[in-house]
Backbone as JSON Lines, residues from 0, in Angstrom:
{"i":0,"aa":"X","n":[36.42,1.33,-6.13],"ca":[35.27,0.69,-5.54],"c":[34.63,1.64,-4.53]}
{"i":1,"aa":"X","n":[33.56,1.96,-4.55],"ca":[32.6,2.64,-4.06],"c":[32.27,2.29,-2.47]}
{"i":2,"aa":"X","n":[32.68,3.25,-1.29],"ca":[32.38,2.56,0.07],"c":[30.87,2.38,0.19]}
{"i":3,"aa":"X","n":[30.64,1.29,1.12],"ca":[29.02,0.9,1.15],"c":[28.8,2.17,2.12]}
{"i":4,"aa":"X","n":[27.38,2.69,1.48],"ca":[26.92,3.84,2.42],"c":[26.4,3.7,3.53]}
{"i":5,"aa":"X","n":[25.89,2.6,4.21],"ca":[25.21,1.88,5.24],"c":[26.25,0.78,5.94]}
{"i":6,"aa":"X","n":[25.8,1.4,7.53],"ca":[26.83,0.63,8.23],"c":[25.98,-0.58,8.69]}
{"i":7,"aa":"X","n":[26.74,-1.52,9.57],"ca":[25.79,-2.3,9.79],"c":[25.47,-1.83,11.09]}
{"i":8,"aa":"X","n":[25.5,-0.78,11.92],"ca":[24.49,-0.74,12.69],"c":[23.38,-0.05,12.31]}
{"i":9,"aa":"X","n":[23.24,0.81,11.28],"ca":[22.56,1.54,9.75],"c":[21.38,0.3,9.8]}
{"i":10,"aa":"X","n":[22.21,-0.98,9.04],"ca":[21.51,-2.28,8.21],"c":[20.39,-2.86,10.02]}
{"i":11,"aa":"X","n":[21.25,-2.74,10.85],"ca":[20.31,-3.64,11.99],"c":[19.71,-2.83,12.41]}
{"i":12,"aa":"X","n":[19.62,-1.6,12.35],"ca":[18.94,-0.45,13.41],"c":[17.48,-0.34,11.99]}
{"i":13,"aa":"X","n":[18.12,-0.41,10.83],"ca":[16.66,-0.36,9.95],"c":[16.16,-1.53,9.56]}
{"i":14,"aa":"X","n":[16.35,-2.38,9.54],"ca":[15.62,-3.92,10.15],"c":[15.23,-3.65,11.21]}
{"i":15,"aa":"X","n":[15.28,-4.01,12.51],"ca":[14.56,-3.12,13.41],"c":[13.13,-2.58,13.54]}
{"i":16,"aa":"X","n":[13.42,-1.4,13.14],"ca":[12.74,-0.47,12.52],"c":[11.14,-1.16,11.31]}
{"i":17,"aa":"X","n":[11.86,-1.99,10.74],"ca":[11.04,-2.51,9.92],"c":[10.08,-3.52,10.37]}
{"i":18,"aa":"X","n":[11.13,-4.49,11.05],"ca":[10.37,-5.14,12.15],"c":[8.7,-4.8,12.9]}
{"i":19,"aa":"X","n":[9.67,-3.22,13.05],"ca":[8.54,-2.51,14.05],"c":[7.74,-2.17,13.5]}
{"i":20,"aa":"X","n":[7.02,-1.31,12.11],"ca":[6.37,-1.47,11.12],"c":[5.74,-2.27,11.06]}
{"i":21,"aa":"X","n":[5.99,-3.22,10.76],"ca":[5.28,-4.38,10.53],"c":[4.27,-4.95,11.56]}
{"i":22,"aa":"X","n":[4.98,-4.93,12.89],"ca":[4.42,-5.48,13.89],"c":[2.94,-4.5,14.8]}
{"i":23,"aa":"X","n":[3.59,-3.69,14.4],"ca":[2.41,-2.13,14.63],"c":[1.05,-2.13,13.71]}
{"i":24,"aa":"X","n":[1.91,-2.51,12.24],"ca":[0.53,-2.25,11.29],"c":[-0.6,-3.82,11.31]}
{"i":25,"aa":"X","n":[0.27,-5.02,11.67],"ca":[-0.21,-6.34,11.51],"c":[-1.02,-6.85,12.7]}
{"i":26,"aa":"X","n":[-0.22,-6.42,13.96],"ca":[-0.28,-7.07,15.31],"c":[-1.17,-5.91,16.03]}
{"i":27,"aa":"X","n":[-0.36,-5.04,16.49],"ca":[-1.33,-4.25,17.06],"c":[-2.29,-3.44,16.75]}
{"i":28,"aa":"X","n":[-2.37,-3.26,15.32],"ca":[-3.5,-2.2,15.09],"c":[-4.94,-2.68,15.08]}
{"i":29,"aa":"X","n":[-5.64,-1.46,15.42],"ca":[-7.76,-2.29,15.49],"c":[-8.1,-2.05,13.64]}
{"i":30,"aa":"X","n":[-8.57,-2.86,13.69],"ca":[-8.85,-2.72,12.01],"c":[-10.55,-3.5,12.35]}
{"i":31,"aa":"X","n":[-11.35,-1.64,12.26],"ca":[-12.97,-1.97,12.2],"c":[-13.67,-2.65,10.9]}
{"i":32,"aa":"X","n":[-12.85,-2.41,9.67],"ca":[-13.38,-2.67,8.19],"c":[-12.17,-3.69,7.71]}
{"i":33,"aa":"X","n":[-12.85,-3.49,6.7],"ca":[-11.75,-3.9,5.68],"c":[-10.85,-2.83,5.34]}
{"i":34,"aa":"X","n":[-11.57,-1.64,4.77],"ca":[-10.74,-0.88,4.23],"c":[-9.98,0.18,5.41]}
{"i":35,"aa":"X","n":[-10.52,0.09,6.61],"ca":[-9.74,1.24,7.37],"c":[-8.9,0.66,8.73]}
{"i":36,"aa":"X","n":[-7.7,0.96,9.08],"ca":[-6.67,0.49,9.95],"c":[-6.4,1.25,10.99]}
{"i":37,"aa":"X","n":[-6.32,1.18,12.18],"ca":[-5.67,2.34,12.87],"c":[-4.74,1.28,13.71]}
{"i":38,"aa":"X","n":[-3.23,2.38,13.43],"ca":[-2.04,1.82,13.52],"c":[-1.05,3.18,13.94]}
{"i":39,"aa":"X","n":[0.18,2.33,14.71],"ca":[1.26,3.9,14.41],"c":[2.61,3.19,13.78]}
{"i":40,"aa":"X","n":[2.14,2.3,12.88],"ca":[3.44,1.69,11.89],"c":[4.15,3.06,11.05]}
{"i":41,"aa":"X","n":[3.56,4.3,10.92],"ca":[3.9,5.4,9.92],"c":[5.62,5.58,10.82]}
{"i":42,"aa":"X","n":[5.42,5.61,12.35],"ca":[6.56,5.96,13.16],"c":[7.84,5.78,13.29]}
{"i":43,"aa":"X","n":[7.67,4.28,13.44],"ca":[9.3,3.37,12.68],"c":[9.63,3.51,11.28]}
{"i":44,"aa":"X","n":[9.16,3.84,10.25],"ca":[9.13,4.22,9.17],"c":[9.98,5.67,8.86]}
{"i":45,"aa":"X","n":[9.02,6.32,9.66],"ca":[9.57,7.96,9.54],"c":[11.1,8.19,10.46]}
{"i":46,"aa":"X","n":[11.24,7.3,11.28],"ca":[12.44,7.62,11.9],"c":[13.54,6.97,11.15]}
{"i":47,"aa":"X","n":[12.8,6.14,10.61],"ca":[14.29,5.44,9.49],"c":[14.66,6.56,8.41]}
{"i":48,"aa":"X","n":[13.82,7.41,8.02],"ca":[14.46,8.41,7.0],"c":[14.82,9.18,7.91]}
{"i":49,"aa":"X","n":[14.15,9.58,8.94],"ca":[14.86,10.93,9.95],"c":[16.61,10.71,10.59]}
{"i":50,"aa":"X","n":[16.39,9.45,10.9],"ca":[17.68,9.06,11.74],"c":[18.78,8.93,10.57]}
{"i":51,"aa":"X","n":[19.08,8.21,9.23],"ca":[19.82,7.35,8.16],"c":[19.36,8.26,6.92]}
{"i":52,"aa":"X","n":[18.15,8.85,7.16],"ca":[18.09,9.47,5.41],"c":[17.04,8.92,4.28]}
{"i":53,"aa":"X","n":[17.02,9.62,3.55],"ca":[15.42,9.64,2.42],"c":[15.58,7.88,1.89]}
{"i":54,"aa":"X","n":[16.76,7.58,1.63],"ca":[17.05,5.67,0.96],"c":[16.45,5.01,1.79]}
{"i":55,"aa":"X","n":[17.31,5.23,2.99],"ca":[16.84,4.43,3.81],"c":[15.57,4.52,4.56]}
{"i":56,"aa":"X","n":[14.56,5.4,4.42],"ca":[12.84,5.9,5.1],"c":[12.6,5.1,3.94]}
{"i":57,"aa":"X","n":[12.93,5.66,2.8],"ca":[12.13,4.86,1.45],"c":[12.13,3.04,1.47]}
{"i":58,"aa":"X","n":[13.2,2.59,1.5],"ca":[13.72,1.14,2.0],"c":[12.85,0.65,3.23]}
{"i":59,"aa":"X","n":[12.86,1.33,4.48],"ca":[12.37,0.69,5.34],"c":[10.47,0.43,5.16]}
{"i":60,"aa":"X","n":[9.82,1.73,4.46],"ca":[8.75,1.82,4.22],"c":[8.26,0.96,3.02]}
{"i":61,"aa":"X","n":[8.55,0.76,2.2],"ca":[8.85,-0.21,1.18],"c":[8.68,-2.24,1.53]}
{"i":62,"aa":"X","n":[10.0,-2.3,2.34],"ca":[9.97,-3.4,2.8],"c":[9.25,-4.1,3.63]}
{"i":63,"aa":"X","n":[8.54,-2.76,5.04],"ca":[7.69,-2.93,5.76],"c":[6.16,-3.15,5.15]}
{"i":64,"aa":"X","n":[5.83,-2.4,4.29],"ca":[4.61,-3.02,3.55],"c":[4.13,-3.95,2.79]}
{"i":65,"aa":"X","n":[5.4,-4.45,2.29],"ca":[5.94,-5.51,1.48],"c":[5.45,-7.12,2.03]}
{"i":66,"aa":"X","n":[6.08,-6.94,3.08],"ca":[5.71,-7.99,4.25],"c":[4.85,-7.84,5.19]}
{"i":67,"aa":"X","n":[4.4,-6.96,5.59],"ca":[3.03,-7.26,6.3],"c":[2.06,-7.26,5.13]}
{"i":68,"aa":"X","n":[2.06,-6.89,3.88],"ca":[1.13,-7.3,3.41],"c":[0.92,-9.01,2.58]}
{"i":69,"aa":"X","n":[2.18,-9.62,2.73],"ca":[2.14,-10.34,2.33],"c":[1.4,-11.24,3.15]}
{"i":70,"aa":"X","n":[1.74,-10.81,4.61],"ca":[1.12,-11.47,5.78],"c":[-0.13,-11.57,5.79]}
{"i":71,"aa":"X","n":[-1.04,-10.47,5.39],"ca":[-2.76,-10.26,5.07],"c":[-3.21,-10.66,4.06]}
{"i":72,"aa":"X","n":[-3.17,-9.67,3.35],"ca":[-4.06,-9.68,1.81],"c":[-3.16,-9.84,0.99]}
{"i":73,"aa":"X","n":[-1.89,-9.78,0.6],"ca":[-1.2,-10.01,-0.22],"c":[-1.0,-8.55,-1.18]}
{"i":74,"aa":"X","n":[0.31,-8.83,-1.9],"ca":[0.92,-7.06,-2.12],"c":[0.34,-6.06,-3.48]}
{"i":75,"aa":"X","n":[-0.43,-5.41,-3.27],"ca":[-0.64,-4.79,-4.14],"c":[0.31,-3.43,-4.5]}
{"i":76,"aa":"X","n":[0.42,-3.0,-5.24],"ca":[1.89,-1.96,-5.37],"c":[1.11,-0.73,-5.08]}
{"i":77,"aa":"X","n":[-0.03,-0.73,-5.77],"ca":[-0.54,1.09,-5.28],"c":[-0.87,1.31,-3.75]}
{"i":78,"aa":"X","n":[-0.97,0.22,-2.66],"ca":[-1.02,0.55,-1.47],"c":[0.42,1.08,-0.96]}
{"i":79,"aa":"X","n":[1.32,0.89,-1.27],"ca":[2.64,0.86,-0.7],"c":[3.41,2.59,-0.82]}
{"i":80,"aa":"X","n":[2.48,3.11,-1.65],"ca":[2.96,4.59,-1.19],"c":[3.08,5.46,-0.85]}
{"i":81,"aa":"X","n":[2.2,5.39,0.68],"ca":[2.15,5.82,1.67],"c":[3.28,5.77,2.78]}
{"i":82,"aa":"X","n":[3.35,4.68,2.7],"ca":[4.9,4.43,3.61],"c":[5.72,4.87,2.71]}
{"i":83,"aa":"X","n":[6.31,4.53,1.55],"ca":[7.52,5.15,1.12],"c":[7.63,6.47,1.41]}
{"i":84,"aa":"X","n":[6.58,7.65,1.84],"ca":[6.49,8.98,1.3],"c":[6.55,9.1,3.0]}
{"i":85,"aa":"X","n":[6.25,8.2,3.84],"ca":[6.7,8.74,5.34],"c":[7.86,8.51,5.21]}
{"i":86,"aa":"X","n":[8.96,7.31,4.78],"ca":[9.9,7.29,4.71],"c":[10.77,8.43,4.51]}
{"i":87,"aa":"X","n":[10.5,8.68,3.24],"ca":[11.07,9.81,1.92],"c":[11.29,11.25,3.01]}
{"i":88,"aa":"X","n":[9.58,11.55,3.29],"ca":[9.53,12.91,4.17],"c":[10.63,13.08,5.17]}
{"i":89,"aa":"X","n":[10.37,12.37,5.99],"ca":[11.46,11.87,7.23],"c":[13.0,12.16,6.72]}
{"i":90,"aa":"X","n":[13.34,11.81,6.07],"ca":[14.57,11.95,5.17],"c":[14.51,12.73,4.62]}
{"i":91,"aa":"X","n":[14.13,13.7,3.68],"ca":[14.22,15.02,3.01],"c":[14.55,16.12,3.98]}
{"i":92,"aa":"X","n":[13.24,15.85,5.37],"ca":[13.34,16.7,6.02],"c":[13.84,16.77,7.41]}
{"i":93,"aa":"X","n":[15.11,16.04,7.27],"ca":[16.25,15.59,8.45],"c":[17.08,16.63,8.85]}
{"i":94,"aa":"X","n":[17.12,17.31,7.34],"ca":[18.53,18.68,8.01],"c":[16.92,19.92,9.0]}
{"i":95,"aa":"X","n":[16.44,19.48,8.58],"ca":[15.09,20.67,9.37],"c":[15.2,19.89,10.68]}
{"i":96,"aa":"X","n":[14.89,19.05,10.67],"ca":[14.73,18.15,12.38],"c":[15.52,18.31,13.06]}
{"i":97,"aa":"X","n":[16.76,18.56,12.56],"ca":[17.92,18.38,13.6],"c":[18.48,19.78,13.5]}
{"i":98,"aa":"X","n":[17.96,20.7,13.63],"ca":[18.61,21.83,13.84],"c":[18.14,22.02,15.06]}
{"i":99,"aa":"X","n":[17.0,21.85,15.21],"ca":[16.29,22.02,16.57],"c":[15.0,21.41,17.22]}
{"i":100,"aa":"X","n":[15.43,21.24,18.28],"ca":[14.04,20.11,18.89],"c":[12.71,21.16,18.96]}
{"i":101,"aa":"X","n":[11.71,20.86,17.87],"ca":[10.71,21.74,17.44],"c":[9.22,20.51,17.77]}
{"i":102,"aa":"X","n":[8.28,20.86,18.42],"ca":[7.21,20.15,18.03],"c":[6.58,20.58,16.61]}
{"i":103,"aa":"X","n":[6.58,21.78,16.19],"ca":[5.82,22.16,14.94],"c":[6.78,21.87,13.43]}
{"i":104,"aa":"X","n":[8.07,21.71,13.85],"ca":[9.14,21.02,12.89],"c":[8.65,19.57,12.58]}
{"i":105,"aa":"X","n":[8.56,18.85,13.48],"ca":[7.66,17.38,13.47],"c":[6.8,17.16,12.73]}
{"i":106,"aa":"X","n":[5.79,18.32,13.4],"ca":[4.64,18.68,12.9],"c":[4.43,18.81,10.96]}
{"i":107,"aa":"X","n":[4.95,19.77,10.73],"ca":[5.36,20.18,9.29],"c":[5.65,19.11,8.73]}
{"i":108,"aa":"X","n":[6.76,18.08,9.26],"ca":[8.09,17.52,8.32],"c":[6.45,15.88,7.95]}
{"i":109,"aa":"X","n":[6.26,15.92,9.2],"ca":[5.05,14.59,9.29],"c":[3.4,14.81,8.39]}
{"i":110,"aa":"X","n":[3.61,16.08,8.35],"ca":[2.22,16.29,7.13],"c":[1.87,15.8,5.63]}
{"i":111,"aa":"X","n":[2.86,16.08,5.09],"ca":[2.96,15.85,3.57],"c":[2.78,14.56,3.27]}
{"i":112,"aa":"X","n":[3.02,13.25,4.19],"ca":[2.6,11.69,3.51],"c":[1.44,11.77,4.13]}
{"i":113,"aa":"X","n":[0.96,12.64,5.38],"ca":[-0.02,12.18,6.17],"c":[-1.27,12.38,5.25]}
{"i":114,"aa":"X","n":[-1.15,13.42,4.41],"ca":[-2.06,14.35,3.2],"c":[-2.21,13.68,2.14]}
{"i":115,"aa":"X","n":[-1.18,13.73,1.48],"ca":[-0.86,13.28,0.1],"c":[-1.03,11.61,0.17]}
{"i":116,"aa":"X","n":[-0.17,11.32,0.69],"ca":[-0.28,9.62,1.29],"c":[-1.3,8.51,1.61]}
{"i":117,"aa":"X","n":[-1.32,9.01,2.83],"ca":[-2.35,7.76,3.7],"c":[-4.04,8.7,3.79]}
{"i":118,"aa":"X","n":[-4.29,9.97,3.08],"ca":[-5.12,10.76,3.44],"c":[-6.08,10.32,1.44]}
{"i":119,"aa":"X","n":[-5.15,11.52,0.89],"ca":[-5.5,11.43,-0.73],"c":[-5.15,9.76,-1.82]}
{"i":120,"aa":"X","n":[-4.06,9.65,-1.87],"ca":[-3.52,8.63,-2.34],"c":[-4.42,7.18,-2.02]}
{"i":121,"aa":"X","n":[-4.24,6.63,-0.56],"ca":[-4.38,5.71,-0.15],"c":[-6.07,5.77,0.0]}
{"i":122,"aa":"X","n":[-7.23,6.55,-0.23],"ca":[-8.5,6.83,-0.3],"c":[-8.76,6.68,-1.96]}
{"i":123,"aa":"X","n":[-7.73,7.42,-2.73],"ca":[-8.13,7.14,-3.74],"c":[-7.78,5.47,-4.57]}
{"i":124,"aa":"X","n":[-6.43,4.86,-3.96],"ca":[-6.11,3.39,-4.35],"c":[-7.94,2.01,-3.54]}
{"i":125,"aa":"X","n":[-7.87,3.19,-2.32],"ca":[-9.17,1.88,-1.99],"c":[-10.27,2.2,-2.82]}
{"i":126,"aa":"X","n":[-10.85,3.32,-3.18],"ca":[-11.55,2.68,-4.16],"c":[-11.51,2.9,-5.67]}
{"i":127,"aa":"X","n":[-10.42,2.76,-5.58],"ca":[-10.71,1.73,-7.2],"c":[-10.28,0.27,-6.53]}
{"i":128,"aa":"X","n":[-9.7,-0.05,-5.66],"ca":[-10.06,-1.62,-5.45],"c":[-11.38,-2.1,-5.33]}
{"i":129,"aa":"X","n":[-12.03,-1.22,-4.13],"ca":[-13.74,-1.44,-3.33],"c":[-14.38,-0.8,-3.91]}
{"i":130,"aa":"X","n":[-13.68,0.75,-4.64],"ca":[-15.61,1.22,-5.2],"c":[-16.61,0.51,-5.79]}
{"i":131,"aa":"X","n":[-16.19,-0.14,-6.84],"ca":[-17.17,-1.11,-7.59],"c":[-17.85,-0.13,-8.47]}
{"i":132,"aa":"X","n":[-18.89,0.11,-9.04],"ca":[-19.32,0.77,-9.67],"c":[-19.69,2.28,-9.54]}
{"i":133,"aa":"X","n":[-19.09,2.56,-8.16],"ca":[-19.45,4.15,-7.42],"c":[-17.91,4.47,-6.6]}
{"i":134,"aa":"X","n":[-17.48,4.55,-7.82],"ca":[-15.32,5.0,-7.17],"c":[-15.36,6.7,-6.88]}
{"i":135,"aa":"X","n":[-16.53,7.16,-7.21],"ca":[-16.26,8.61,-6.76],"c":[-17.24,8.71,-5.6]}
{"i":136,"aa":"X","n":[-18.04,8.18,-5.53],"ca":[-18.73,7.78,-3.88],"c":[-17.77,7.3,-2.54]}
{"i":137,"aa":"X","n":[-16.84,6.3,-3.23],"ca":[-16.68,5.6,-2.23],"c":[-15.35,6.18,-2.02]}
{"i":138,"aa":"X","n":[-14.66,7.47,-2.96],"ca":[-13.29,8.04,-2.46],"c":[-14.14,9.15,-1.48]}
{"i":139,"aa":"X","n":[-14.87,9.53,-1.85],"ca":[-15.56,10.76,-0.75],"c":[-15.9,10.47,0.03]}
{"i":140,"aa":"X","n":[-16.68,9.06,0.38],"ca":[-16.95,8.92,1.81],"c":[-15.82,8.31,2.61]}
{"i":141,"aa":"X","n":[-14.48,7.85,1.84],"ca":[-13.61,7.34,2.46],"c":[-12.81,8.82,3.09]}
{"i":142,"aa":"X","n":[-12.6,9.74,2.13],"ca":[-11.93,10.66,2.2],"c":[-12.24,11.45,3.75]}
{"i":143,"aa":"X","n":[-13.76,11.6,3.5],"ca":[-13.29,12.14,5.22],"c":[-14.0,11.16,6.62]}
{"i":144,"aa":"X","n":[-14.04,10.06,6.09],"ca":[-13.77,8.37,7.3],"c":[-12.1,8.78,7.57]}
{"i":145,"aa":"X","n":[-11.39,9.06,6.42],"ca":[-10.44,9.15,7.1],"c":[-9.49,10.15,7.13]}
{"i":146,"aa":"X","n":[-10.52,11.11,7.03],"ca":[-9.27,12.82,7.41],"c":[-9.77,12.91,8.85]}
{"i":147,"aa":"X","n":[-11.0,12.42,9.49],"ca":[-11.17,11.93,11.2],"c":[-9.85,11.44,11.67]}
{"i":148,"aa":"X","n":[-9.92,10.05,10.85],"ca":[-8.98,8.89,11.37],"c":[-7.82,9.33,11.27]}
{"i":149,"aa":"X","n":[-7.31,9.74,10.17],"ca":[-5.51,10.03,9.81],"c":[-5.59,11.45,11.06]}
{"i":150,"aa":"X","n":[-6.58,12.55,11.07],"ca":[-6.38,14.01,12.11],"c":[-5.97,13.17,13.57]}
{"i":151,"aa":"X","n":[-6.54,12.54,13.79],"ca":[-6.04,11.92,14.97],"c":[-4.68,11.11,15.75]}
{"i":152,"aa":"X","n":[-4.98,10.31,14.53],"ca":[-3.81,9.59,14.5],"c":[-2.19,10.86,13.72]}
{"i":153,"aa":"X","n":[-2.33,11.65,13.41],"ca":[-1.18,12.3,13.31],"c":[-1.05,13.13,14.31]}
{"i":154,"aa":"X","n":[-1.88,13.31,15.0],"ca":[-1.55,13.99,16.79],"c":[-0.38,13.04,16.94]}
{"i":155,"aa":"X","n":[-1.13,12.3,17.01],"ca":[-0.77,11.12,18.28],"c":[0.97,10.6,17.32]}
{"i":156,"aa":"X","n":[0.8,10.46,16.11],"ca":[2.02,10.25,16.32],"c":[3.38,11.42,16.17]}
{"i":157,"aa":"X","n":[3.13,12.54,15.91],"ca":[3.93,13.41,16.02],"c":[4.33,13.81,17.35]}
{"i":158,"aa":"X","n":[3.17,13.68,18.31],"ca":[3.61,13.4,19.5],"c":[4.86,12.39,20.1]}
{"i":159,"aa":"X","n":[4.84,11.16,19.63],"ca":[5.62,9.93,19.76],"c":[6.71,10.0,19.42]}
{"i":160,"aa":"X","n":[6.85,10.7,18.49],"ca":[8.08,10.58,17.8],"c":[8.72,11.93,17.78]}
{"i":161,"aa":"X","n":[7.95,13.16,18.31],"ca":[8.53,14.19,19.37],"c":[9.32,13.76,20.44]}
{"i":162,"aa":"X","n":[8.0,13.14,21.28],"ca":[8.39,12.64,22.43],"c":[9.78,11.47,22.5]}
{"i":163,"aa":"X","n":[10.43,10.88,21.48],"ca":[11.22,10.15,21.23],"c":[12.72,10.98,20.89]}
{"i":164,"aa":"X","n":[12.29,11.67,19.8],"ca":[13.6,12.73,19.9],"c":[13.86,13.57,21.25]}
{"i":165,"aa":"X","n":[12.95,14.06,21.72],"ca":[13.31,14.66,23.17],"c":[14.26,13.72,24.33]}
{"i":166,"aa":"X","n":[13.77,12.52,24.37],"ca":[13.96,11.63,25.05],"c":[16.0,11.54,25.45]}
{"i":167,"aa":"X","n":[16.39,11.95,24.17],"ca":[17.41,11.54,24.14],"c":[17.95,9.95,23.35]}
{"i":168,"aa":"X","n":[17.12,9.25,23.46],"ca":[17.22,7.44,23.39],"c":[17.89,7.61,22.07]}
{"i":169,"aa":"X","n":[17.6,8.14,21.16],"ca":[18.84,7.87,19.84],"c":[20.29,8.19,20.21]}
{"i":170,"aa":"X","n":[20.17,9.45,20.65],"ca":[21.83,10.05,21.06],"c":[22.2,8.78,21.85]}
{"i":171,"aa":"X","n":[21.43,8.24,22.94],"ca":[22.2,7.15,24.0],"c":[22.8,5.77,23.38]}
{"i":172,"aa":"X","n":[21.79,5.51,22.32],"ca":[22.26,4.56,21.12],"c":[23.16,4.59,20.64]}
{"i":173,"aa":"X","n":[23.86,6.06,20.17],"ca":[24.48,6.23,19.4],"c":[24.05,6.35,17.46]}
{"i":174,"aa":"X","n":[23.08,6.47,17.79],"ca":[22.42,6.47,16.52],"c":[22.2,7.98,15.49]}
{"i":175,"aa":"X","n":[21.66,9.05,16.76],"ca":[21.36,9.91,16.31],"c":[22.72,11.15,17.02]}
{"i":176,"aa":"X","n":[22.81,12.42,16.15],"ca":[23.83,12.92,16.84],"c":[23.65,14.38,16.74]}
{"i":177,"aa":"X","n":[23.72,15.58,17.66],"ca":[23.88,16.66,17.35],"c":[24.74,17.31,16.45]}
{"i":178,"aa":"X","n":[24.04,18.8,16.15],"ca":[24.98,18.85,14.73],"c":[26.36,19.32,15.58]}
{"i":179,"aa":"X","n":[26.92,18.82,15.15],"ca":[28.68,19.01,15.2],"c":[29.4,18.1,15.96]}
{"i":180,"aa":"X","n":[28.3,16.57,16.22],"ca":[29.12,16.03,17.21],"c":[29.55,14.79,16.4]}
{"i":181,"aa":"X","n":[30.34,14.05,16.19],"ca":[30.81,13.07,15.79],"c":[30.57,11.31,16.25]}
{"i":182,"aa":"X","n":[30.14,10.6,16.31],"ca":[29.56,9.17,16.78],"c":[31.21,8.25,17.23]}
């Protein structure tokens, strides 16, 4: 029998986490349109793969969109892969994070969903929902509505979640650990 790979402070620390997601993208974010959000739900997301690993970023990002969207508009599947891919990133690129407290490591590891994701992907899923009869109009003018919006907002959260690993607050948890130290 196979040991479960997730502990339960793993299971409550990414609930949590998801929680927080949720509550970031639903509760606090300004949402001027329909189609555009500004939020830092990507954060709790990305630390669930950074802290636990690519399953668990993918899981938390997954579940978190899952349910706040059920909360709004209800779930469409092509919105949802943006978060998985902050998840995923976060987790792929964990053995890079933790070698050393880097702002441009952050930087790097936080680009690829910010691009591919919530930049290309998530411009091209809104319109084919909203384009209506002009889906290559309405990915281009979305596209840079929100390479503004996403350039900004990925300051700000690579900052946060710099500023969070610096902090220490995972190590004090017990959550996160230097390499060679044991929990």
């Amino acid at each position: 029998m196979e040991k479960n790979k997730f502990s339960t402070k793993t299971l409550t620390t990414c609930a949590l986490l998801t929680a927080m997601a949720v509550i970031l993208a639903r509760f606090v974010a300004i949402t001027p349109s329909e189609t555009t959000r500004i939020s830092f739900e990507a954060v709790p997301i990305f630390l669930a793969g950074m802290l636990f690993g690519p399953v668990a970023g993918v899981l938390v990002g997954f579940v978190s969109d899952f349910i706040g969207a059920l909360m709004s508009f209800g779930f469409n599947p092509i919105f949802c892969v943006p978060p998985i891919l902050y998840g995923l990133c976060g987790g792929l690129f964990r053995p890079m994070l933790w070698k050393a407290d880097s702002l441009w490591r952050v930087a790097l590891a936080f680009l690829p969903p910010v691009v591919i994701g919530s930049l290309l992907w998530q411009s091209g899923a809104l319109a084919l929902v909203y384009g209506g009869g002009a889906k290559m109009a309405f990915f281009m003018t979305k596209l840079v509505e929100r390479g503004i919006q996403f350039a900004i907002i990925y300051v700000l959260d690579v900052l946060i979640i710099y500023g969070l690993c610096r902090s220490n607050l995972f190590r004090a948890a017990g959550i996160m650990q230097k390499k060679g130290e044991t929990l």
